[in-house]
C-alpha positions as CSV (number, residue, x, y, z in Angstrom):
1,X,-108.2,-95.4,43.6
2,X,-110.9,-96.9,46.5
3,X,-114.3,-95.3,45.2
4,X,-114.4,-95.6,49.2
5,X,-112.1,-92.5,49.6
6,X,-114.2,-90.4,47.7
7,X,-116.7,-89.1,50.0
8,X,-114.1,-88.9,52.5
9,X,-112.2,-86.3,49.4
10,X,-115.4,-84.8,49.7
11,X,-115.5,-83.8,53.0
12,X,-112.1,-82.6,53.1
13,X,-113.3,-80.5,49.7
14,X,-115.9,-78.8,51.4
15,X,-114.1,-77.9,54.9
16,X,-112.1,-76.1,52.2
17,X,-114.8,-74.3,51.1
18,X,-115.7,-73.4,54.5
19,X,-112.4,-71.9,56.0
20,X,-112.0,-69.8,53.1
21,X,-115.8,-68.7,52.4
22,X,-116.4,-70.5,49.4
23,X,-119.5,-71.5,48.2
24,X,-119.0,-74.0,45.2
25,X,-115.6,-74.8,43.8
26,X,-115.0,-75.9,39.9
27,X,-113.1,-78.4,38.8
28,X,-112.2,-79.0,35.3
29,X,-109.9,-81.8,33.9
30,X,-107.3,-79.9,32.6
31,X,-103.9,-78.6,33.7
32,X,-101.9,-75.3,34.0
33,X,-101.2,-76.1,30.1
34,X,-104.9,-76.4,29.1
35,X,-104.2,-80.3,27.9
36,X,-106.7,-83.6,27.2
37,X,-104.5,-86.0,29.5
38,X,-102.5,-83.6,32.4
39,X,-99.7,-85.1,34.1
40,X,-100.9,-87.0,37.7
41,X,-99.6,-83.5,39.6
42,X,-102.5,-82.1,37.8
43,X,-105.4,-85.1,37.6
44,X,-107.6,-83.0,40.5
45,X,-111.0,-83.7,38.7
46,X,-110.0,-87.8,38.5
47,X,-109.0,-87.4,42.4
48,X,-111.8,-85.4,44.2
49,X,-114.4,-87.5,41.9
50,X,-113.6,-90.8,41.1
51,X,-114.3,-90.1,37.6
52,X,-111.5,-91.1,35.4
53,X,-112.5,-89.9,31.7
54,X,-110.6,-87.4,29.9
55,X,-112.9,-84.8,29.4
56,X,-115.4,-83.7,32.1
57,X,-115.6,-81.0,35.4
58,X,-116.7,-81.6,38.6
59,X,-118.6,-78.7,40.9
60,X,-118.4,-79.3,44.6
61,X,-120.8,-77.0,46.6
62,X,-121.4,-77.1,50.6
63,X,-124.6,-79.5,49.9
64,X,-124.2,-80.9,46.6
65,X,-121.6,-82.3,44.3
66,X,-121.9,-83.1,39.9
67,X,-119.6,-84.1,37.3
68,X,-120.8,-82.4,33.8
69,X,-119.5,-85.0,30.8
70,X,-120.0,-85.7,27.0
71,X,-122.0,-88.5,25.4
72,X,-118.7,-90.5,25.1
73,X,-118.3,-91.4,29.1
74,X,-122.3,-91.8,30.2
75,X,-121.7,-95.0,30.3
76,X,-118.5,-95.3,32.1
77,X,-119.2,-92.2,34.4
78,X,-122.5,-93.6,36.0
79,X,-121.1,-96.7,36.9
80,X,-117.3,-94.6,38.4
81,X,-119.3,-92.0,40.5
82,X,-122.0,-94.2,41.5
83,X,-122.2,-94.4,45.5
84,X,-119.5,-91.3,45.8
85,X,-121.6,-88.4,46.5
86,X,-121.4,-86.4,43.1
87,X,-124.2,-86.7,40.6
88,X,-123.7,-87.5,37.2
89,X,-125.0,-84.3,34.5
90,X,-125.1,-85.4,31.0
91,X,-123.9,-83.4,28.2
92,X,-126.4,-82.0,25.3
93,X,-129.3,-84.0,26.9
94,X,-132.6,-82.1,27.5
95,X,-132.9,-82.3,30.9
96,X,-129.3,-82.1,31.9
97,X,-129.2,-78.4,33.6
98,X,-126.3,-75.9,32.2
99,X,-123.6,-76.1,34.8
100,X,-122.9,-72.4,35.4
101,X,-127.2,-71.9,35.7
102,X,-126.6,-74.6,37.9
103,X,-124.1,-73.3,40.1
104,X,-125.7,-69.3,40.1
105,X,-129.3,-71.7,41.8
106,X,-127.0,-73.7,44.6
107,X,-125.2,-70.6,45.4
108,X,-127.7,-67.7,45.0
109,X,-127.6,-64.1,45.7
110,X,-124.3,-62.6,47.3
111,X,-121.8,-66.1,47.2
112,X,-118.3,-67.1,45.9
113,X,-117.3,-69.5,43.0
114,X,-114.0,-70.7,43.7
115,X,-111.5,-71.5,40.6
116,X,-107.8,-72.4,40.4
117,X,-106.9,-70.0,37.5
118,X,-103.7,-71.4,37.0
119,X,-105.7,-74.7,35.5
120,X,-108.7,-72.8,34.3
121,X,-108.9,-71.6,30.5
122,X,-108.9,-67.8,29.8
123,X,-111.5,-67.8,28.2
124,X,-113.8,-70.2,30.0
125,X,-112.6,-68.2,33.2
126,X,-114.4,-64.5,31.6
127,X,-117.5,-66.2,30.9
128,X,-117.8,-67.4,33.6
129,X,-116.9,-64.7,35.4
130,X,-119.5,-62.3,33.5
131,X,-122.4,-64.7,34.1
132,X,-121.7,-64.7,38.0
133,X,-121.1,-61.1,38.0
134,X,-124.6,-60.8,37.0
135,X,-126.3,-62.5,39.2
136,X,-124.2,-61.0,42.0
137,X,-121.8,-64.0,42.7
138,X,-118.1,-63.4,43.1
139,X,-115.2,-65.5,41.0
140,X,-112.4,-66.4,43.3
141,X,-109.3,-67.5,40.9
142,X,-106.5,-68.0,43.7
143,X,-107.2,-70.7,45.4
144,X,-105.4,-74.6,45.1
145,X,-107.4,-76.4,47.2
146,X,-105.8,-79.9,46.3
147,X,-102.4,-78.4,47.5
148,X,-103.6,-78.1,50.6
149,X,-106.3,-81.6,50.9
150,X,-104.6,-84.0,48.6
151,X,-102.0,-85.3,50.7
152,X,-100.4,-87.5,48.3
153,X,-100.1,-85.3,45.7
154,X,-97.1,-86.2,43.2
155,X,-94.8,-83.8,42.2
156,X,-94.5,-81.8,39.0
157,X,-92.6,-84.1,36.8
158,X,-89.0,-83.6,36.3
159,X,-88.5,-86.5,33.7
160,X,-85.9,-85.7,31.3
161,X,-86.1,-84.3,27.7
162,X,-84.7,-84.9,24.4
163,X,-84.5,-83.0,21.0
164,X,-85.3,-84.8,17.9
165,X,-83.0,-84.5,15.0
166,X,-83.6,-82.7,12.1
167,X,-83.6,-85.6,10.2
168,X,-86.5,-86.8,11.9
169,X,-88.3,-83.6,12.5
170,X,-87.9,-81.9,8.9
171,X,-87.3,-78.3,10.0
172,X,-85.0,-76.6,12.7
173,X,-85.9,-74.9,15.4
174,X,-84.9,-71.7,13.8
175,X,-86.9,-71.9,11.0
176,X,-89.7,-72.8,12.8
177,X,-89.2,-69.5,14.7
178,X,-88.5,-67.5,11.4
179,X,-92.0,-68.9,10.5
180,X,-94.4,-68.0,13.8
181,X,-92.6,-64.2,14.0
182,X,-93.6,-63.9,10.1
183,X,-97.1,-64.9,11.4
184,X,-97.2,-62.9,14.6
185,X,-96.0,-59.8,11.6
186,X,-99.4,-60.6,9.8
187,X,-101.7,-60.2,13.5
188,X,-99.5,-57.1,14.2
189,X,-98.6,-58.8,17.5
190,X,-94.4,-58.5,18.8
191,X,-94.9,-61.5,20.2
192,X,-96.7,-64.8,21.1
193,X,-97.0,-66.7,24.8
194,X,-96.8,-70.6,23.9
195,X,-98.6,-72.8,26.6
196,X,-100.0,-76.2,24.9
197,X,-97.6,-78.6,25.6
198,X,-97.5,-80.4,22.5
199,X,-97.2,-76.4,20.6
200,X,-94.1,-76.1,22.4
201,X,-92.5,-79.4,22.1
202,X,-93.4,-79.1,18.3
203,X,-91.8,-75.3,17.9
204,X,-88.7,-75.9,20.3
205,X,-88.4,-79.8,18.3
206,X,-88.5,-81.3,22.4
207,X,-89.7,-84.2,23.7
208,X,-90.6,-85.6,27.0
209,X,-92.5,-88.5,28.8
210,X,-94.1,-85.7,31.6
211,X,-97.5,-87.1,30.7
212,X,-99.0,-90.7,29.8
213,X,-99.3,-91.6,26.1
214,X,-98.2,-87.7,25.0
215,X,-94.3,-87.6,24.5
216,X,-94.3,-84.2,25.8
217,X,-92.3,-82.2,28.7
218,X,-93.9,-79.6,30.8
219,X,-93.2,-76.1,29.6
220,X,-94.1,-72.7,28.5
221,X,-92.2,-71.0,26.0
222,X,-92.2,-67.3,24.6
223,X,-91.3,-65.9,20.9
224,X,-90.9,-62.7,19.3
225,X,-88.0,-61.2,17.0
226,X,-86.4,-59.7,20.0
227,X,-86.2,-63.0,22.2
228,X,-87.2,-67.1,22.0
229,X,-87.2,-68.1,25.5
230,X,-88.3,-72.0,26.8
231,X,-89.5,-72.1,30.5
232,X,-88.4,-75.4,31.6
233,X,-87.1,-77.0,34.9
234,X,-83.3,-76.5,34.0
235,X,-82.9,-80.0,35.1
236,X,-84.8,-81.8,32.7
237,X,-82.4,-80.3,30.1
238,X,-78.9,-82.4,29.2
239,X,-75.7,-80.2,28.8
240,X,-76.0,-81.1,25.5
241,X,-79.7,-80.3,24.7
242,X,-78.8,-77.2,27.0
243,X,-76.0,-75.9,25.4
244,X,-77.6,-76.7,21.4
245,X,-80.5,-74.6,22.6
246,X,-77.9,-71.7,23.2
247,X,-76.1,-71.9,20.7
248,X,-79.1,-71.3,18.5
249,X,-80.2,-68.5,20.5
250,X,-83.0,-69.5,22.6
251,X,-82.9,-68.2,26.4
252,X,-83.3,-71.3,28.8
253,X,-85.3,-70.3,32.2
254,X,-87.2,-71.9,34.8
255,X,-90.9,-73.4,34.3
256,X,-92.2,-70.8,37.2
257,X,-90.3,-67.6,35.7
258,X,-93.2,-67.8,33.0
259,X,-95.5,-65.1,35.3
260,X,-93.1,-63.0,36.2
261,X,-91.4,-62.4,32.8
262,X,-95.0,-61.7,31.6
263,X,-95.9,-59.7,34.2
264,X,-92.7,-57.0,33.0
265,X,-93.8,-56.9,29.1
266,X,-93.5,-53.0,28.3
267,X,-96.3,-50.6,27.8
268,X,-97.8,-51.2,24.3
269,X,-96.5,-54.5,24.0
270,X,-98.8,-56.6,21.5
271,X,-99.1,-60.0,22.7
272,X,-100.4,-62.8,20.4
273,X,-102.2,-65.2,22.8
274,X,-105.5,-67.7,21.9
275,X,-108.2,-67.7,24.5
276,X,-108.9,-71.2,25.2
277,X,-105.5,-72.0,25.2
278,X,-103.9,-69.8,28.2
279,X,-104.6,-70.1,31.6
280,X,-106.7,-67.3,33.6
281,X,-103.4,-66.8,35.8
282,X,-101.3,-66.4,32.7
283,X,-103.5,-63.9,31.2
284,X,-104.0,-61.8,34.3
285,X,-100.1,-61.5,34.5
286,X,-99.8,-59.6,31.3
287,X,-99.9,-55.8,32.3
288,X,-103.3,-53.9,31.3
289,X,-100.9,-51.0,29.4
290,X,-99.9,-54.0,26.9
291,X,-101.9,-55.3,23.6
292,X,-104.1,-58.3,23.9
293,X,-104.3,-60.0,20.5
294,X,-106.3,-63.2,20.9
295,X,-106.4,-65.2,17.8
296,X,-106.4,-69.0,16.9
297,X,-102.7,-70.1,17.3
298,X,-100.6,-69.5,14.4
299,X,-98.5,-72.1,15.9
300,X,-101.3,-74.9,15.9
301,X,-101.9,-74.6,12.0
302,X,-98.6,-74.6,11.4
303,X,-97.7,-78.0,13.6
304,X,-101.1,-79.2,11.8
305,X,-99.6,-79.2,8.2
306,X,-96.9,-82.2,8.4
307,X,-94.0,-81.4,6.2
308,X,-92.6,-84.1,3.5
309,X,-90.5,-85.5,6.4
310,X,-93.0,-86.1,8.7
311,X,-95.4,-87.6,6.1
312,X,-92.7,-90.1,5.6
313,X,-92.4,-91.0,9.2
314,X,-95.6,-91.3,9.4
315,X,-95.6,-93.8,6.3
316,X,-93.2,-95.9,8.1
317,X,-94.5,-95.7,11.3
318,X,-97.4,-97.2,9.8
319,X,-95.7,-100.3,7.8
320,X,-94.2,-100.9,11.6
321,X,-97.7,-100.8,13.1
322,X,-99.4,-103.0,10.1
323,X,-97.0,-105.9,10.8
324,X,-97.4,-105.5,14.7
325,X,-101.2,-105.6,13.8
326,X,-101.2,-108.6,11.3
327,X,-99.0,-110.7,14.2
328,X,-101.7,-109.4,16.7
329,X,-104.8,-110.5,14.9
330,X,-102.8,-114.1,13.8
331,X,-102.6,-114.5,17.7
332,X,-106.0,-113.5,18.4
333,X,-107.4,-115.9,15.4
334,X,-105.9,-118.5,17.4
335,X,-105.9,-118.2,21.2
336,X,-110.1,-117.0,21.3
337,X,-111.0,-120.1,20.4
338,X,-108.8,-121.7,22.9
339,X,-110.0,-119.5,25.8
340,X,-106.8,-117.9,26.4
341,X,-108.5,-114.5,25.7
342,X,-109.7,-111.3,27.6
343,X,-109.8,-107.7,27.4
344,X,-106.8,-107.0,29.6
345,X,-104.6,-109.7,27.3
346,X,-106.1,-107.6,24.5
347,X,-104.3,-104.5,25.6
348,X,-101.3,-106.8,26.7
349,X,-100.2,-108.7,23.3
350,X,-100.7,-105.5,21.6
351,X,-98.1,-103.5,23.4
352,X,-96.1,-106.6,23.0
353,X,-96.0,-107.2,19.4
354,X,-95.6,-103.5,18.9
355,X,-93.0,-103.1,21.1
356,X,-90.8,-105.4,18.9
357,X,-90.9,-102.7,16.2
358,X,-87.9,-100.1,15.6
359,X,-88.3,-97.0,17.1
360,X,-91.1,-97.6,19.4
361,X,-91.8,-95.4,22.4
362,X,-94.9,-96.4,23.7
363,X,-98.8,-96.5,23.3
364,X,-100.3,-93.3,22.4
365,X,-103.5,-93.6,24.0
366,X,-104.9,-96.7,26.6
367,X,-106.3,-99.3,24.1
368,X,-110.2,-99.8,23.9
369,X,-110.7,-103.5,24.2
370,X,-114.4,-103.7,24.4
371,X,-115.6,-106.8,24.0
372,X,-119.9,-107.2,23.7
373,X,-121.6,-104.7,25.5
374,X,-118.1,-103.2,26.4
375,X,-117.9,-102.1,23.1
376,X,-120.6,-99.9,23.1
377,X,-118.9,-97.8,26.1
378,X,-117.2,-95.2,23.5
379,X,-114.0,-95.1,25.7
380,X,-114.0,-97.7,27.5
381,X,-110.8,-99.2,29.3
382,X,-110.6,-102.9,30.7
383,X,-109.5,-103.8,34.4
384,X,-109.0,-107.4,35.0
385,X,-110.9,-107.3,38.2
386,X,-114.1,-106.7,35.6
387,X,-113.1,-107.2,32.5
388,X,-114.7,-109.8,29.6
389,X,-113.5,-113.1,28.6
390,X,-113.8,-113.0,24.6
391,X,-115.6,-116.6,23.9
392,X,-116.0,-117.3,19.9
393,X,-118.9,-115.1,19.6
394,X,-120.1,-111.7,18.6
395,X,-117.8,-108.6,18.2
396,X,-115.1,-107.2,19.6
397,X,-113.9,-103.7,19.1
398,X,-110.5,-102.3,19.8
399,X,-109.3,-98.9,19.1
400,X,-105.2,-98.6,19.7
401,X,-102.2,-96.7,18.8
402,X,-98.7,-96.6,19.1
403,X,-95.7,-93.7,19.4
404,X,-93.2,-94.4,17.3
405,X,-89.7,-91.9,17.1
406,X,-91.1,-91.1,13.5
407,X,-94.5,-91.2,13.4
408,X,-98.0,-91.9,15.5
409,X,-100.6,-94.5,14.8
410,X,-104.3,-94.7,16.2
411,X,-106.2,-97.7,14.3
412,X,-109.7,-99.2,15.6
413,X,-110.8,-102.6,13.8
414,X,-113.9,-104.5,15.1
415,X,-113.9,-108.2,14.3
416,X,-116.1,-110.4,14.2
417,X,-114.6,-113.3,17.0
418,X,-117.7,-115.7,16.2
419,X,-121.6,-115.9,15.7
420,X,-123.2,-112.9,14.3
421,X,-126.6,-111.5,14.3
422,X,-128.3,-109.9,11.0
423,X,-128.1,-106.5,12.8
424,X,-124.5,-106.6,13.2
425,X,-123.7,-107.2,9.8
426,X,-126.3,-104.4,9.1
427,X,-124.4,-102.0,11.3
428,X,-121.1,-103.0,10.3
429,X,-121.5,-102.5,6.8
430,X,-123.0,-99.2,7.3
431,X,-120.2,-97.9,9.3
432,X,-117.9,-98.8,6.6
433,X,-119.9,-97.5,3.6
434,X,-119.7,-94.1,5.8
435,X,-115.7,-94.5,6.3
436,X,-115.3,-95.5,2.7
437,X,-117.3,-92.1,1.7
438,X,-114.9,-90.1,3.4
439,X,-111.8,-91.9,2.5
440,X,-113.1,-91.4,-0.9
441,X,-114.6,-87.9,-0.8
442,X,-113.0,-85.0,-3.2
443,X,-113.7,-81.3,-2.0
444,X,-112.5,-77.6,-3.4
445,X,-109.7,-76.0,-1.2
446,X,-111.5,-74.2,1.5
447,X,-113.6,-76.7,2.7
448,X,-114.2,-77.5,6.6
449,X,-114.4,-80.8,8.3
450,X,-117.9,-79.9,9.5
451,X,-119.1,-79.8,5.6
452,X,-117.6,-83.5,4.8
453,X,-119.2,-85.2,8.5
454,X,-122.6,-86.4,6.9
455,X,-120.6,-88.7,4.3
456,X,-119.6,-90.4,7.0
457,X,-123.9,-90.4,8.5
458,X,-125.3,-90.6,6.0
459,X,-125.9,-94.5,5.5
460,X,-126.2,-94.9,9.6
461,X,-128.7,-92.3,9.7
462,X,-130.8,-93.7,6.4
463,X,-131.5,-96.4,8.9
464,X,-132.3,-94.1,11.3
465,X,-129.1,-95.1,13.6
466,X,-126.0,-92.4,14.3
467,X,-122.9,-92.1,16.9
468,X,-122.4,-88.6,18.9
469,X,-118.7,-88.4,18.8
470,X,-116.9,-87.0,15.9
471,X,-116.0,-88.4,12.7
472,X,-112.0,-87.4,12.9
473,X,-109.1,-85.5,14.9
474,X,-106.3,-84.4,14.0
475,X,-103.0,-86.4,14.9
476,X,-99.4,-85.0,15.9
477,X,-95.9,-86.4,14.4
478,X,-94.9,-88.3,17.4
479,X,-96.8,-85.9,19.3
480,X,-100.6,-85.6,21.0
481,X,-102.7,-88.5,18.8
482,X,-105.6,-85.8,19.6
483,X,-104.7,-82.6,18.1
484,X,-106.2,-79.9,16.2
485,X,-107.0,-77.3,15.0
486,X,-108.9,-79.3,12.3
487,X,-110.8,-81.8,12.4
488,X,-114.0,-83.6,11.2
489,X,-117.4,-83.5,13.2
490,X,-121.2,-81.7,13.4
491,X,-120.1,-79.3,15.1
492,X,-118.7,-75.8,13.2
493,X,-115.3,-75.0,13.0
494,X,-114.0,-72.6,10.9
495,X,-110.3,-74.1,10.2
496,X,-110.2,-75.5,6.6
497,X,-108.7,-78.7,6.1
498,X,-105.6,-78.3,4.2
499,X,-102.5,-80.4,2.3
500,X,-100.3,-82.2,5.0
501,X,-102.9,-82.3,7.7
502,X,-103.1,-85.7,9.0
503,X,-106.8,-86.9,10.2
504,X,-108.6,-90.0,11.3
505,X,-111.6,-90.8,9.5
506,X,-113.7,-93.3,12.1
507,X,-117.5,-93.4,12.0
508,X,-119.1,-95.9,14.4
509,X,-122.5,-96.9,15.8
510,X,-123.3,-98.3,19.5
511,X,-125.8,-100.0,20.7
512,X,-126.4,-99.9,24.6
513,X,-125.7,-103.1,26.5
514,X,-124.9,-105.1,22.9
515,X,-121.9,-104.5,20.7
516,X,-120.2,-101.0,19.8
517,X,-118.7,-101.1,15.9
518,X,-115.7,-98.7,14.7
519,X,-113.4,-98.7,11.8
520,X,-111.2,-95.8,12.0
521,X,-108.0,-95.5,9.6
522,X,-105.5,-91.9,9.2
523,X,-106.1,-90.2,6.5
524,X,-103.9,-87.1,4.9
525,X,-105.0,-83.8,3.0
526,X,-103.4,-84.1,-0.4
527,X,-103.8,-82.0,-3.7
528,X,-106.1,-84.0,-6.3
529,X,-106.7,-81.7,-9.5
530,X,-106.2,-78.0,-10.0
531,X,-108.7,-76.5,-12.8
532,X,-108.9,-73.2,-14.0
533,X,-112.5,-72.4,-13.7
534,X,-113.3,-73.7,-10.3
535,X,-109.8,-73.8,-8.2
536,X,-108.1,-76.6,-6.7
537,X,-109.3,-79.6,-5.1
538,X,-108.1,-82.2,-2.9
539,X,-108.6,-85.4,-1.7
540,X,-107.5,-88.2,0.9
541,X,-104.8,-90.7,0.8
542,X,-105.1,-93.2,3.8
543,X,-101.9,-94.1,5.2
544,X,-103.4,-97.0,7.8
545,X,-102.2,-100.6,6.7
546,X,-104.5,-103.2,8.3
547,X,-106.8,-105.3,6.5
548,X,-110.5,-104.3,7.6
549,X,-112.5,-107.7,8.6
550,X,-114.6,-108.9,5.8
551,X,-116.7,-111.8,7.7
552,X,-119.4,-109.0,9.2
553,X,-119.9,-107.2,5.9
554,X,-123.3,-107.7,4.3
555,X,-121.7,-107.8,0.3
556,X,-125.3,-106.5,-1.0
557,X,-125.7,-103.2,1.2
558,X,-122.3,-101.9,-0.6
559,X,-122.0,-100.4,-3.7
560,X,-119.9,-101.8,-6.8
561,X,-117.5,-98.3,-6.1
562,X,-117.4,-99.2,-2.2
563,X,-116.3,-102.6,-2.9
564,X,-114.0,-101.0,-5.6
565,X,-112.2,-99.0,-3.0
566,X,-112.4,-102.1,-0.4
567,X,-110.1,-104.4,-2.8
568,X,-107.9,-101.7,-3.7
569,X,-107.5,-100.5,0.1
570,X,-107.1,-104.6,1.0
571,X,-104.4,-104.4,-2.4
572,X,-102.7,-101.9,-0.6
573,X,-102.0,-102.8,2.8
574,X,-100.8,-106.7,1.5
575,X,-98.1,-104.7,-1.0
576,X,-97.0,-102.2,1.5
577,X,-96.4,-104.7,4.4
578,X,-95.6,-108.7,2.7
579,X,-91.7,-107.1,2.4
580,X,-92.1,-107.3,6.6
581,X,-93.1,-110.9,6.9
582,X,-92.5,-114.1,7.7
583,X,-94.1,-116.2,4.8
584,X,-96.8,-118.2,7.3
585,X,-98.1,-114.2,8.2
586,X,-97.4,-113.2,4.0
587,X,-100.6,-116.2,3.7
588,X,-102.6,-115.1,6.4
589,X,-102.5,-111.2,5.4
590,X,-102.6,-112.9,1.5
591,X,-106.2,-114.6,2.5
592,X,-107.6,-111.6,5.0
593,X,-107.0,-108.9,1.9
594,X,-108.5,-111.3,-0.8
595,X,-111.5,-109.2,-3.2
596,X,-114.6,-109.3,-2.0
């Protein structure tokens, strides 16, 4: 993408706007399916503004254009939308204006909002609604303006899918199904619409390659007692996927049936849906004589609690991703030095040496190579036309993952590649002590991921220093490597963390324009002690295997129980994985996991 062609995308926006009496036009990031990363059909906020992070909206009004983002992409943002005509509005900052207050001011009394509601969240779509009907604006939620303006729009994807065995997925579909209709029995609902990719391709045990990094295929899918139906393009299906689905009972129709079959549910119908996770057009299309039941998805806690199967895919997806890991960090040990070293190789030898591993699919998210300053850009992704040269000095942080058929990884190790200052050891070994205080924490059942954040804080913000992303997400079974509904951050959620959920546990700090520091291993939900006076309790086993760099760790700021857990992590990762080697990478993992 030219940053060139943006104004130009601008101008064709607002024409838009003009021949069909719009005033300002909303763009959010997400597609008909409500995901992180949309397939390119559906990447309209990345096209009109330049901006390529993965969470963000863009407003375009007849005089003005802004693209609304978190803390993670200031950075990165600033530098993609300077000189394109949209202004950059930062998230949770003081003086950063609420977008919809922003929007009622540039359109004023009597004006249209335009929304696509087939891309717009349900519930996001009736706030906004309500606060524009207020102030006398009207929400348009038909138009597609990038059918029309975005002349090189790629299709829908019509990659093909596959079913993974049982063997690999630990439950059939049918069992899966007997499962959601006993929950839909406990919400009183007859039935539940399915839209999040990564819920369906979880229920229906599909996968696809529809969208970058996610092994999902685009889909909605419907279940109740009466009928389990998956909307698909037909063609993405094999005879054989095709006719197994059949023969198991589940009604095979096309991707754009999905509104129509909704739109014929009978009078009193009670429909299970989750408000944040349907599209406006979806929503609108169930008849107002039916039920609306609008709960968290049963389906999403479900998918959330991995089954012994899955945890054991996950175990050796890991062993597969330690030894791709130990042969990366033996290259990188050798070619910085030499100058054969920069962020885009990063990324490169990565893929490779994981791409030698059984089972591999792909990456499961676009590696963070930030090397120096680059580090401290939160998501951060290297292009050779700018990116670093690593020379023998400082940090370098890089946060990567990899799809295996059995299991996902997401891992972020900074190392020190030469020189460091006092301060980096200082913030390094602060970052750890908070990761080692989660990995170690031990909670009653019920507890939330908000209520264990501060152990990972507390040390950074004792010396007055913090990060402002969160502390964990949950991670699919060759699925999404974002997922929730858990997970561990300030902000409140009510789902409790629970045995089988699998998490990442990754505290950081950044500073601007220096270094950026992460450590970030997967951790599980497991049962630790059952009492009889105060309940059951759990705790985390970490199922990452790569040895944590000891060179920027200042040995006096940790604790003789940090350093405990430290060798015995180190212990760990040098049992599980010396099977996998060559005896030349045995030594080197032998030295890098020696007590501290």
């Amino acid at each position: 993408m030219k940053k060139n062609e943006i104004p130009e995308r601008l101008t064709a926006m607002r024409q838009f706007l003009t021949e069909n009496d719009i005033d300002a036009f909303i763009v959010p990031s997400t597609d008909a399916h409500l995901s992180e990363y949309p397939p390119k059909y559906w990447e309209s906020r990345k096209w009109i503004s330049g901006f390529t992070g993965s969470a963000g909206t863009a407003v375009v009004t007849k005089d003005s254009a802004g693209v609304w983002t978190d803390s993670r992409y200031f950075i990165q943002a600033a530098d993609e939308l300077k000189d394109t005509g949209f202004d950059l509005f930062k998230m949770g900052q003081s003086d950063t204006p609420d977008m919809t207050r922003w929007i009622i001011e540039q359109v004023g009394d009597g004006g249209t909002v335009g929304i696509d509601g087939h891309v717009y969240a349900a519930s996001d779509a009736k706030s906004l609604k309500e606060k524009l009907e207020k102030n006398n604006i009207a929400l348009n939620t038909s138009f597609d303006p990038f059918s029309k303006i975005r002349k090189d729009r790629p299709e829908i994807p019509k990659n093909k899918a596959f079913t993974l065995p049982v063997e690999i997925a630990g439950e059939t579909v049918k069992s899966k199904i007997d499962r959601i209709n006993a929950e839909l029995k406990k919400v009183g609902a007859d039935g539940i619409i399915i839209v999040t990719l990564d819920a369906v391709a979880w229920t229906y045990n599909i996968r696809g390659n529809d969208v970058d990094y996610n092994p999902v295929a685009v889909a909605y899918a419907y279940v109740s007692e009466n009928e389990t139906i998956l909307f698909i393009d037909p063609d993405k299906l094999s005879d054989e996927v095709a006719h197994s689905y059949k023969e198991q009972g589940i009604k095979v129709t096309d991707y754009k049936e999905v509104f129509e079959y909704v739109s014929l549910f009978p009078e009193g119908h009670k429909i299970c849906i989750t408000g944040n996770k349907i599209n406006w057009k979806l929503l609108q299309s169930i008849p107002a004589t039916c039920e609306i039941i609008d709960v968290p998805s049963p389906v999403d806690l479900m998918k959330s609690k991995k089954n012994e199967t899955e945890l054991k895919g996950f175990r050796n997806a890991m062993i597969k991703d330690g030894v791709a890991l130990v042969k990366f960090f033996m290259w990188l040990e050798e070619a910085v030095p030499a100058g054969e070293v920069d962020e885009v190789k990063v990324e490169e030898k990565l893929r490779e040496f994981r791409s030698q591993q059984d089972l591999f699919v792909g990456e499961s998210f676009g590696t963070i190579a930030g090397y120096k300053s680059n580090g401290a850009v939160i998501h951060y992704h290297a292009i050779p036309e700018t990116c670093l040269e690593v020379k023998p000095e400082g940090l370098l942080l890089i946060d990567s993952g990899g799809q295996y058929r059995d299991g996902t990884t997401d891992i972020t190790r900074t190392v020190a590649v030469g020189k460091l200052t006092k301060q980096m050891k200082v913030d390094y070994t602060n970052v750890l002590k908070g990761h080692i205080s989660v990995a170690t924490a031990i909670y009653p059942e019920g507890t939330r991921g908000s209520q264990l954040d501060i152990l990972a804080r507390k040390a950074l913000w004792d010396n007055a220093t913090t990060y402002w992303h969160g502390t964990g997400h949950g991670i699919g079974h060759f699925l999404n490597v974002h997922e929730g509904p858990q997970n561990i951050r300030l902000e409140e959620n009510p789902t409790v963390l629970q045995p089988g959920m699998v998490t990442s546990n990754e505290p950081g700090v950044y500073r601007a324009n220096q270094y950026g520091i992460r450590i970030e291993n997967l951790i599980v939900t497991q049962e630790y002690e059952k009492t009889e006076e105060f309940g059951t309790f759990y705790n985390f086993e970490t199922i990452t295997l790569c040895p944590i760099d000891t060179k920027p760790i200042s040995k006096k700021l940790l604790t003789k129980s940090e350093k405990k857990w430290f060798n015995k992590y180190h212990k760990m990762v040098y049992k599980k994985l010396k099977n996998h080697l060559s005896n030349e990478e045995k030594a080197w993992l032998k030295n890098k996991t020696s007590p501290i």
